[in-house]
C-alpha positions in Angstrom: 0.0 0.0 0.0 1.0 3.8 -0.7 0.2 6.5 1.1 -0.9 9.6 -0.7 -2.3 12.8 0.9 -2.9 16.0 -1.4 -2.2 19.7 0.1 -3.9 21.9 -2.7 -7.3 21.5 -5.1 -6.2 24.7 -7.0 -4.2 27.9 -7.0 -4.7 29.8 -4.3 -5.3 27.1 -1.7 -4.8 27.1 2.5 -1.2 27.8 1.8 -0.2 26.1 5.3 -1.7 22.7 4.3 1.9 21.4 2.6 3.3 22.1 6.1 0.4 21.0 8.2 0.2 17.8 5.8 3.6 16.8 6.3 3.6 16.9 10.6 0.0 15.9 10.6 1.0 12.2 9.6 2.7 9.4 7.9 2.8 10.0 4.4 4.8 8.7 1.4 4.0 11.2 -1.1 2.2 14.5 -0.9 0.4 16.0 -4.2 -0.7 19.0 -4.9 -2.9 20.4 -7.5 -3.0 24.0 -8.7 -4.1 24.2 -12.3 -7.4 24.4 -13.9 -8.3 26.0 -17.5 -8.7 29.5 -15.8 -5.6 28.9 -14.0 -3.5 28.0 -17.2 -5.5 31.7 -18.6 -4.0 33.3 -15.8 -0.9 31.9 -15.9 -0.1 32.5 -20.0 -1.1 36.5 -18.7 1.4 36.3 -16.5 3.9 35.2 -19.5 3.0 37.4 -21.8 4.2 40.3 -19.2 7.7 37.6 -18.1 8.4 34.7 -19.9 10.1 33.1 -17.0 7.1 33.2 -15.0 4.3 31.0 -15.9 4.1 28.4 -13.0 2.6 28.3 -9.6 4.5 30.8 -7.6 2.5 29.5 -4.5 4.0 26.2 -4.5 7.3 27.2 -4.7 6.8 29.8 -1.5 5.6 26.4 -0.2 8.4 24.0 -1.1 10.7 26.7 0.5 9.1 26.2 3.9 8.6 22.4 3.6 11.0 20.6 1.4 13.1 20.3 4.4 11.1 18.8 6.7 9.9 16.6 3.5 13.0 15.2 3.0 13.6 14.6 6.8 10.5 12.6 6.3 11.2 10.9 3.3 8.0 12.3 1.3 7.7 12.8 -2.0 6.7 15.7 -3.2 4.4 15.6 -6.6 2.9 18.5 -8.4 1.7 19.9 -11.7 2.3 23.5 -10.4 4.9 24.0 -13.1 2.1 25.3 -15.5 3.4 26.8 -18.7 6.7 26.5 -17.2 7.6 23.2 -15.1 11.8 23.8 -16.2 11.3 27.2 -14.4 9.7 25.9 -11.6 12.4 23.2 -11.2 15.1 25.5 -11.7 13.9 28.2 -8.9 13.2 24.7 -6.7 16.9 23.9 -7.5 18.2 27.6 -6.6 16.9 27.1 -2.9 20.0 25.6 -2.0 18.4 21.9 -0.7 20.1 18.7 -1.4 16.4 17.2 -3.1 16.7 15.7 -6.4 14.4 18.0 -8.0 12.5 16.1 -11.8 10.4 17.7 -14.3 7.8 16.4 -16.6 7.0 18.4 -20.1 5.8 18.2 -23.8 2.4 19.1 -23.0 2.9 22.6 -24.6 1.4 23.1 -27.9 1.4 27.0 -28.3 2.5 27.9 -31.8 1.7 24.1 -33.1 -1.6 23.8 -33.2 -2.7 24.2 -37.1 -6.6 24.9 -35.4 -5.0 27.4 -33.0 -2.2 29.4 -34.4 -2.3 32.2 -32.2 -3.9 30.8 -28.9 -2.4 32.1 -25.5 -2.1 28.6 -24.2 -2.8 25.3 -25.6 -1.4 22.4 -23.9 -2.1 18.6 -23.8 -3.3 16.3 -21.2 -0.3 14.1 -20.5 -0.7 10.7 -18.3 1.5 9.3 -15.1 3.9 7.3 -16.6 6.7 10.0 -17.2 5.8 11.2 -13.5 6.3 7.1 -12.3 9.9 7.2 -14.2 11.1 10.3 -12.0 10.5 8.7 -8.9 12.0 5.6 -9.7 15.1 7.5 -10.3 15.3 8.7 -7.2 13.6 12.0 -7.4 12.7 13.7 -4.1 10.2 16.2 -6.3 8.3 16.0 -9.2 7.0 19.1 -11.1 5.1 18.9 -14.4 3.2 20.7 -16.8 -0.4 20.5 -17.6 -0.7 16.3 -16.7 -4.4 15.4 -16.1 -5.5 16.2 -12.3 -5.4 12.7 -11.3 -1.8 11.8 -12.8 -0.1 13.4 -9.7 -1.5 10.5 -7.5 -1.5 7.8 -10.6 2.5 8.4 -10.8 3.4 7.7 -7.5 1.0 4.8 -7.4 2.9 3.1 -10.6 6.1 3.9 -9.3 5.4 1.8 -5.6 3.8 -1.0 -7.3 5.4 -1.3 -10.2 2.0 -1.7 -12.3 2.5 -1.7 -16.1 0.9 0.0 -19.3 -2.1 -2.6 -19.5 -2.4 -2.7 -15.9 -5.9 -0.9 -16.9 -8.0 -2.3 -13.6 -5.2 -1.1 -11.1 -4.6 2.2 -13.2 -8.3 2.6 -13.3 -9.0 2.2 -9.4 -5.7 4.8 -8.9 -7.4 7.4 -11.4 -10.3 7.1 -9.1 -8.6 7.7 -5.9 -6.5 10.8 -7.7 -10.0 12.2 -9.1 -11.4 11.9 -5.3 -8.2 13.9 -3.4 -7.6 16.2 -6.4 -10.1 18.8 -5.5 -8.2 18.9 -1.6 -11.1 19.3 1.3 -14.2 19.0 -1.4 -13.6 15.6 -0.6 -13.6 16.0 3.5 -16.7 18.2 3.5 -15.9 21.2 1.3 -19.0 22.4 -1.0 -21.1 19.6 0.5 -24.9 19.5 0.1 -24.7 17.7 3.1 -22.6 20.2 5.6 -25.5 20.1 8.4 -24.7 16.3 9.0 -21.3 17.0 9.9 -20.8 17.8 13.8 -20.6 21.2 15.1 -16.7 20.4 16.0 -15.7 18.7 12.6 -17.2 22.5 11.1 -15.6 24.3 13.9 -12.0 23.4 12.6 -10.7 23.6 9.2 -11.5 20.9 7.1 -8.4 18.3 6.9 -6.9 17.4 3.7 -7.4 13.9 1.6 -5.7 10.7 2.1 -5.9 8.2 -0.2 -4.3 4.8 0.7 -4.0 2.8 -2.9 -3.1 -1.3 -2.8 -1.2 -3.1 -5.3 -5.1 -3.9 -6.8 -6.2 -0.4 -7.2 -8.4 -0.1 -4.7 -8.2 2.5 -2.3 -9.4 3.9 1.3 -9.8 7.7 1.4 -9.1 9.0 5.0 -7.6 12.4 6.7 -5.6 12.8 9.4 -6.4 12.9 12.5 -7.6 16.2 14.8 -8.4 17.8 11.7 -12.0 18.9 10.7 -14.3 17.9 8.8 -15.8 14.0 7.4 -14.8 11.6 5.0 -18.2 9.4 4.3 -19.6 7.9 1.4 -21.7 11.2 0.8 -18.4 13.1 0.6 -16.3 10.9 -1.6 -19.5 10.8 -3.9 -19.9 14.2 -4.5 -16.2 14.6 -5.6 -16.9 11.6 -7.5 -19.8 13.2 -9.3 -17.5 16.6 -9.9 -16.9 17.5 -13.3 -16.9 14.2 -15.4 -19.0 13.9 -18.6 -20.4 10.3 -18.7 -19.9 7.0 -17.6 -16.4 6.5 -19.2 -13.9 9.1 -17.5 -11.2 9.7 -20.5 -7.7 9.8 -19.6 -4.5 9.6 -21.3 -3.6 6.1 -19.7 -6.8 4.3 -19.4 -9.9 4.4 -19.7 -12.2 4.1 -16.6 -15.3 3.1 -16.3 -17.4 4.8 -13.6 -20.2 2.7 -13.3 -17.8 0.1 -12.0 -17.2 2.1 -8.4 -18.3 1.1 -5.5 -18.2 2.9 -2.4 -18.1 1.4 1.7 -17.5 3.1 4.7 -14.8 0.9 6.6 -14.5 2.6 9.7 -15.0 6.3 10.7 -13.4 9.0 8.2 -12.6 5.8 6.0 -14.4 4.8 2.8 -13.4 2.1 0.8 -13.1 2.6 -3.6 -13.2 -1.2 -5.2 -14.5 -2.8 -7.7 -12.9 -0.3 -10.5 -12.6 -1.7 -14.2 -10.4 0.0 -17.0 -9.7 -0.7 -20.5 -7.2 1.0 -22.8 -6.8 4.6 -23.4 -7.7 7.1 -26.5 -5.3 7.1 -29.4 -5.2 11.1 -28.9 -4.6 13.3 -26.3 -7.3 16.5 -25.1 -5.5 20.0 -25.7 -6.9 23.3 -23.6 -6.9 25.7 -25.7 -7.2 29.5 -24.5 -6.8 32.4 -26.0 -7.5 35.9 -25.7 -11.0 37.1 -26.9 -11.3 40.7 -26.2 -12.3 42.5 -23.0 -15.1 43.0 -20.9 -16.9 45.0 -18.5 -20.1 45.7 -16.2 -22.2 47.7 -14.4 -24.9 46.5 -11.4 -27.9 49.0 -10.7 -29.9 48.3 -8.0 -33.6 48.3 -8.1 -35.5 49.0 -4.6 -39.4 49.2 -3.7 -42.2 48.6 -5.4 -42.9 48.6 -9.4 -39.3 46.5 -9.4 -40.2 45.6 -13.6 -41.7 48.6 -14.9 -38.1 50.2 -13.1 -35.8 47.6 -14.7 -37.8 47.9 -18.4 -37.3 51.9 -18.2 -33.6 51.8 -17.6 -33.1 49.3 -20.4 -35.1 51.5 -22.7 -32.9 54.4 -21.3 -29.5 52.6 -21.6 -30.5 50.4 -25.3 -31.1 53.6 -27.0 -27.7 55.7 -26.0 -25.5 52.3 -26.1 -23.2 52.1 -29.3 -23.8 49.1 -31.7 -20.7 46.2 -31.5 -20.6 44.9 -28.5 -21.9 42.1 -27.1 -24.3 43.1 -24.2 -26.1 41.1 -21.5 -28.9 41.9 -19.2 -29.0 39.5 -16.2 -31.9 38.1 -14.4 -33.1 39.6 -10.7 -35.4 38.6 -8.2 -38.4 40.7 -6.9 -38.2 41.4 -3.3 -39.7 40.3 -0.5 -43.1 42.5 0.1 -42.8 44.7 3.4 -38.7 44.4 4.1 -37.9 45.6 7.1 -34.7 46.4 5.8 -33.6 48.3 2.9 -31.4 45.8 1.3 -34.0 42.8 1.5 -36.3 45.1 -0.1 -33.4 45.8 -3.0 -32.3 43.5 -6.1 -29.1 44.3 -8.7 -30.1 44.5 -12.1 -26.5 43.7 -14.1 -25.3 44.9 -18.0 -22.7 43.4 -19.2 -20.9 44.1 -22.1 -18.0 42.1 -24.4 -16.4 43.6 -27.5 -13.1 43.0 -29.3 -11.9 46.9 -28.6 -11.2 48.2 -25.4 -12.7 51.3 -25.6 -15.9 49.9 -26.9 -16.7 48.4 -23.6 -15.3 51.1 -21.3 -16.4 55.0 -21.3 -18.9 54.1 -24.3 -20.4 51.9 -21.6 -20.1 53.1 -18.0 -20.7 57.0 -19.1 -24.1 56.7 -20.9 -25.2 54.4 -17.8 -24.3 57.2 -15.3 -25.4 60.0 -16.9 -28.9 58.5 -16.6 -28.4 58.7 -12.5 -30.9 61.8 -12.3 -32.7 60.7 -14.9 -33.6 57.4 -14.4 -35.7 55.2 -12.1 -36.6 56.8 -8.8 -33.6 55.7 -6.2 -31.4 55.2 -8.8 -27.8 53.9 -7.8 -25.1 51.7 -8.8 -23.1 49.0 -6.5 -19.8 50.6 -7.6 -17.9 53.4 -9.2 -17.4 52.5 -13.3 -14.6 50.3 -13.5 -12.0 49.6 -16.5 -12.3 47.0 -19.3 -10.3 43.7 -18.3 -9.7 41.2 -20.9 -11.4 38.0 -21.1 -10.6 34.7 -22.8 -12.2 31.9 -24.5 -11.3 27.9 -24.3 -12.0 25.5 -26.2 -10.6 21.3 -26.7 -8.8 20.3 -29.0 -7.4 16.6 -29.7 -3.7 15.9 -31.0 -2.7 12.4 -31.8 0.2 11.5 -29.2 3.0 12.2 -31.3 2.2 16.0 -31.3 3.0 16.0 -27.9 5.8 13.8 -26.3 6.1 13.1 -22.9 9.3 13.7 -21.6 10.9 13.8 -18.1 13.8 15.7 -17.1 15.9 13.4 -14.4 17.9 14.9 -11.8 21.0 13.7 -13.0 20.5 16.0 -16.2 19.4 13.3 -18.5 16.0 12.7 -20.0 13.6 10.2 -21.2 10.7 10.4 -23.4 7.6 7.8 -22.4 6.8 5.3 -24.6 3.1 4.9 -26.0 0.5 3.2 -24.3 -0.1 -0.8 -25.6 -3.5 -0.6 -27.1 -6.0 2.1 -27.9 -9.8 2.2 -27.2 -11.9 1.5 -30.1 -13.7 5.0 -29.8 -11.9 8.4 -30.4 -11.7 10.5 -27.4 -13.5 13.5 -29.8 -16.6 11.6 -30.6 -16.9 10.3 -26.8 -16.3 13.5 -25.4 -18.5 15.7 -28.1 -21.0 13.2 -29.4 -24.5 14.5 -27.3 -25.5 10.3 -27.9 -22.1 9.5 -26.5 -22.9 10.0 -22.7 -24.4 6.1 -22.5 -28.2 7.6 -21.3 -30.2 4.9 -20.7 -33.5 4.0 -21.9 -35.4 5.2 -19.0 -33.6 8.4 -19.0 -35.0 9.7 -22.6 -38.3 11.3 -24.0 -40.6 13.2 -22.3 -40.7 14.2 -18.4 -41.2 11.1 -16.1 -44.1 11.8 -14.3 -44.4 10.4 -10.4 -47.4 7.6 -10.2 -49.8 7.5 -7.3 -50.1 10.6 -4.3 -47.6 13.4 -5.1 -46.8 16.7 -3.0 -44.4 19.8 -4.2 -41.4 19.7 -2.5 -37.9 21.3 -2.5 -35.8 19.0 -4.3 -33.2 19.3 -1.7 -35.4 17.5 0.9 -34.6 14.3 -1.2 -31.0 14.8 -2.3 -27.6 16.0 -2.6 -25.9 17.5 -5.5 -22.6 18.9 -6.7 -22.0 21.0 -9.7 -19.2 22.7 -11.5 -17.7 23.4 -14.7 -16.0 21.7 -18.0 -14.9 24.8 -20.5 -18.4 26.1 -21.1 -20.5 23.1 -20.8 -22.2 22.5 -16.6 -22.1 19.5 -15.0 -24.4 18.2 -12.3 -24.6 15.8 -10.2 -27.3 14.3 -8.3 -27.5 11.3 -5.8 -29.9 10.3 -2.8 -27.4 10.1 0.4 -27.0 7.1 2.6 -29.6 6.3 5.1 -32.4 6.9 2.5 -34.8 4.2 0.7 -33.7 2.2 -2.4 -36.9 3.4 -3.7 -35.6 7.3 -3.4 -33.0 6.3 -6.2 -35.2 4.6 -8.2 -37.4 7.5 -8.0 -34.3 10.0 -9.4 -33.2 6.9 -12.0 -36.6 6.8 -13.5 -36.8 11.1 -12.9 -34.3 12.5 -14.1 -34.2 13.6 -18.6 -33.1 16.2 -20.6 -36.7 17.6 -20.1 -37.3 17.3 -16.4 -33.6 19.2 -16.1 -35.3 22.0 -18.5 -38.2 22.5 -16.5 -35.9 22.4 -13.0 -33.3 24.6 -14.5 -35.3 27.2 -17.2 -31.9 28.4 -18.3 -31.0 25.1 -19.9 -34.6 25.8 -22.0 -32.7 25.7 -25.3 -29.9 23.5 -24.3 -28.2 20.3 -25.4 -28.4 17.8 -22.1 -26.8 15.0 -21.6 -27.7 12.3 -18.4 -25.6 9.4 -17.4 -27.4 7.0 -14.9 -24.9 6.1 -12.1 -27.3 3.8 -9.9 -24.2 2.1 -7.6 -23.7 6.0 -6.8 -27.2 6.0 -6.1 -27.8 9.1 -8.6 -26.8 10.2 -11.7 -24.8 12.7 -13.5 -25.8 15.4 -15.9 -24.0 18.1 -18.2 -25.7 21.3 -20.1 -23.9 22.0 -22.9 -23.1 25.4 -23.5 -24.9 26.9 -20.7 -21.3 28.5 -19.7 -20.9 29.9 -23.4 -17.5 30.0 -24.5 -15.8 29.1 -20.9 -15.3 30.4 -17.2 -13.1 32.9 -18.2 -15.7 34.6 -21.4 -18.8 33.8 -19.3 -21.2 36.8 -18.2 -23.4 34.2 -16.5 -23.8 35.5 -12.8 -22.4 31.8 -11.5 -19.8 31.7 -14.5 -17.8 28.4 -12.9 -22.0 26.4 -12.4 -20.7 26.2 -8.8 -23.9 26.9 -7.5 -26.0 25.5 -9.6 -26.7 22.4 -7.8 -27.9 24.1 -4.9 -30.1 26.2 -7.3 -31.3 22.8 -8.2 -31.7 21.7 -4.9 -33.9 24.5 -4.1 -36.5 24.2 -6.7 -40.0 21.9 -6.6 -40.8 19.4 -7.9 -43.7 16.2 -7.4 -42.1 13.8 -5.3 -44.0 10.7 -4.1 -45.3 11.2 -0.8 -43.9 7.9 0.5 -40.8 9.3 -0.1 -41.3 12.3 2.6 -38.4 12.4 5.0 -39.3 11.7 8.4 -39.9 14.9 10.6 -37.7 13.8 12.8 -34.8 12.8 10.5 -35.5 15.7 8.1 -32.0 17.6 9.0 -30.6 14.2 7.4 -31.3 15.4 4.3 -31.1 18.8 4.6 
């Protein structure tokens, strides 16, 4: 068995968990991960303005603080926090004087090679564990790569300890798993959890610990934390990272492929839950590129609307501000709430009415936009006032995948003793391309059950908040939503046959009326006890381009959660079990 704990789910993360990770218990390698597609956005910025920037300058703030005490330890320290720039990163690493044998991992950079792409920002493949395995087996102390998938940090280590090979597709599948669970840092130990009321007052009272993950020479795994740190690890936690940001039943990766159905989830003791039962089969013959690149800039203003007459208020200002605005950009009015009737303060009777406005120039979206919206402040809507001063135009970007056959993008690893050694290919090749799987909107294996028309509840029905009946978890994939739902532990088999048989493209239109006009794709996940679901397009062209006012879907489960819908009445919580669910 290896012992794997992870001290960062993205860039900008509790930056005393590497420390607190490394005293808080035995480890044998500690992971970190610190990029996302808005991350590598910021991060080719940050190049554009110094070329020897371009990696996470967190970690490396970190790894001066720690490494010592890492190496006193014997833990090794694995991390894609190299970004644009993983020789960089090893070279600063290097230049802080320690005696650690310091590896990199590269090749994933496209920028300049992509015939689709020519001038993106950044543009770099998904590389795989393998080259990350090699580095530790020659002795590195610290491994820091480029973009590798999320779940390659843990993967490595795990091939590197038990000395699994390329078609080792079961174990590599079980070890993908575990690294998709811990990735994400406390959203597996309570973070973002529907289900935050169920954990005791003193596990919420202390910050939440980070993820262990305890991989056997099988695959299968045990996630944990350490002790005396907050938080839960339960089969409700580890299935809401599980239901984070995947895209149907096979999860796509650049060493195998894994099959999610095939999870299954036990709580072995407290804070310990059990991952068996994992199946892989070979990989796609090409690799997924991330592809940003600048699309012009961007900017906003937010009225707010108080009192009475809240539509006939918002309709006049439009008219006002549609008729003085210039013609190019791209403008968008969002949605607001009416007020609660007799507020007794002045904010709860007040909403924010937001324009925003996208356009290739500058200058199009800056004083052409903020002046003609304040020079209608004495001429506007009674109590007529904006949340902030007019801002500047900030440029946005736009991402979109790409696929590259594996040649376009070698994986190579950079050994402490100077040399360096280029992975070889995987074995075999799934049978379907990774573009049609990951684009096709029949690809996403949705059952029988789950198509046509709205399923409507048989028998005696009430209107409930979905929420009373289940959990959910949502986020993003470039600009499509994913969402997942599943009926927590404790609760009747029929309550997941109820959301199996619930759950189409048309019920999630009616739940969620932004998704109206939407592509929608559901994946059944019954040993998960729910299922997963992902609106195309409802992010438009990505995070980092969307005016949506949740532009990452991050709350769009609990928006979910909070809407009604006909539930059988047998399927009422108990009164007195009720805070169970919610």
């Amino acid at each position: 068995m290896i012992t794997i704990g992870n001290c960062s789910g993205f860039y900008g993360d509790r930056f005393s968990a590497m420390r607190d990770m490394l005293e808080g218990g035995r480890l044998d390698v500690l992971t970190g991960d610190y990029l996302a597609e808005l991350t590598m956005l910021i991060l080719g910025k940050d190049t554009l303005k110094d070329p020897t920037t371009g990696y996470a300058k967190t970690f490396l703030r970190q790894v001066a603080d720690s490494l010592d005490l890492a190496l006193q330890r014997d833990v090794k320290i694995v991390s894609n926090a190299g970004g644009l720039n993983p020789a960089g990163l090893a070279a600063a690493i290097e230049a802080l004087g320690t005696r650690a044998k310091v590896a990199y991992v590269d090749g994933d950079d496209l920028r300049g090679r992509l015939d689709s792409h020519p001038d993106a920002l950044t543009a770099n493949a998904y590389l795989g564990a393998f080259g990350i395995a090699h580095a530790l087996d020659a002795g590195a102390d610290i491994v820091v790569t480029g973009r590798v998938t999320d779940a390659s940090v843990v993967v490595g280590p795990a091939i590197a300890h038990h000395g699994w090979k390329r078609d080792s597709y079961d174990e590599l599948a079980g070890a993908v798993v575990a690294g998709h669970v811990i990735e994400c840092g406390t959203q597996a130990t309570g973070g973002n959890f529907s289900g935050f009321l169920t954990m005791s007052p003193q596990a919420r009272a202390r910050p939440l610990g980070f993820p262990v993950a305890e991989i056997a020479v099988d695959g299968s795994s045990i996630i944990t934390k350490q002790d005396e740190t907050g938080g839960t690890v339960t089969v409700d936690t580890v299935t809401a990272q599980l239901l984070y940001e995947i895209q149907g039943p096979l999860y796509l990766g650049p060493d195998v492929t894994t099959d999610l159905t095939s999870i299954r989830l036990e709580e072995v003791g407290i804070d310990r839950v059990a991952i068996t039962g994992v199946t892989g089969t070979p990989p796609p013959a090409t690799l997924k590129v991330a592809v940003n690149s600048l699309g012009g800039y961007r900017n906003s203003a937010e009225f707010v609307l108080t009192g009475p007459d809240i539509d006939a208020k918002a309709a006049w200002l439009r008219d006002q501000l549609d008729a003085e605005l210039p013609i190019g950009p791209d403008y968008t009015w969002s949605t607001y709430r009416i007020p609660a009737p007799d507020s007794p303060t002045e904010e709860g009777a007040a909403c924010i009415l937001r324009l925003s406005a996208r356009a290739a120039d500058a200058d199009a979206v800056g004083r052409a936009l903020t002046a003609p919206a304040i020079e209608l402040a004495l001429a506007s809507y009674p109590g007529f006032h904006v949340t902030a001063p007019p801002g500047r135009p900030s440029p946005f970007g736009i991402y979109k995948a790409a696929y590259v056959r594996r040649d376009r993008a070698p994986e190579t690893v950079h050994l402490p003793d100077g040399s360096t050694y280029e992975v070889p290919s995987p074995l075999a090749y799934a049978e379907t391309s990774r573009a049609s799987a990951e684009t096709s909107r029949a690809s996403t294996g949705v059952t029988s059950r789950t198509t046509g028309a709205t399923s409507r509840p048989t028998g005696a029905t009430s209107r409930r908040e979905l929420g009373e009946l289940v959990y959910a978890r949502s986020g993003d994939k470039g600009g499509d939503a994913n969402l997942g739902l599943w009926v927590p532990q404790g609760r009747p088999e029929a309550a997941v046959e109820w959301l199996l048989d619930t759950v189409t493209p048309q019920w999630v239109r009616e739940l969620l009326p932004e998704a109206e006009d939407l592509a929608i794709d559901i994946t059944p996940l019954p040993h998960l006890r729910g299922v997963n679901i992902v609106i195309h397009d409802l992010l438009g062209e990505g995070v980092a381009a969307s005016t949506r006012f949740d532009p990452q879907a991050k709350g769009l489960g609990e928006w979910a959660r909070s809407r009604f819908v006909d539930m059988p009445l047998n399927l009422r919580p108990d009164d007195g079990n009720s805070e169970a669910i919610r």
